[in-house]
C-alpha positions, 0 to 999 in steps of 0.5 A, a space after each residue: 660902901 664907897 658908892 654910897 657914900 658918893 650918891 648921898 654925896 651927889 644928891 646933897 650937892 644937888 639939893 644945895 645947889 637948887 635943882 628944881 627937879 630935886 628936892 624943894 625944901 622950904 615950899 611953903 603951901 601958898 608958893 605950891 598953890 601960886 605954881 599951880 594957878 600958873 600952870 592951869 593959867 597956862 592951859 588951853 580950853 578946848 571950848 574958847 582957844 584960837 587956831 593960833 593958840 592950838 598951834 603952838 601945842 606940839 605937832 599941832 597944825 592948821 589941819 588939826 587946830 580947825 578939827 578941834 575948832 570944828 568938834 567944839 563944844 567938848 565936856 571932856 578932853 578925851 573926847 578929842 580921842 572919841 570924837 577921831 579929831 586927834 591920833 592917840 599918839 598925838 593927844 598924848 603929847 598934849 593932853 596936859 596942856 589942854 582943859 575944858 572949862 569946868 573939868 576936874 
């Protein structure tokens, strides 16, 4: 009981104090869709970013930012995988971070 009594304990502390991992009260919709917007402002289409841009991804060098370069136009982002430019393992890493314009 007393565990208990500590974890509500915790978590109330944590939820007063703002983690933003936590409980977020007061969000309104508008602040969730400015966070949003942010984060897709963020994203890199595959079809328009520079080598540069591409290497500033995780793990993504001269070799593989010019392999991306070189099978544009893409349609969809998995196509990385289809396409062999990319590992599995290394399209994990980024795969949220990278768009093509007009992709849902």
């Amino acid at each position: 009981m007393i565990r208990l009594g500590v974890f509500f304990v915790t978590c109330l502390l944590l939820a007063i104090a703002g983690d933003p991992g936590f409980l977020q009260f007061g969000s309104s919709p508008v602040v969730a869709t400015a966070a949003r917007s942010s984060q897709q402002a963020d994203l890199l289409d595959l079809n328009t970013a520079t080598a540069d841009q591409f290497k500033k991804l995780p793990r993504i060098d001269d070799v593989y930012a010019q392999k991306i370069i070189e099978g544009r136009p893409y349609q969809r982002k998995d196509e990385l995988l289809q396409k062999n430019i990319l590992p599995r393992w290394m399209y994990e890493q980024i795969k949220y971070k990278i768009i093509v314009a007009g992709q849902q």
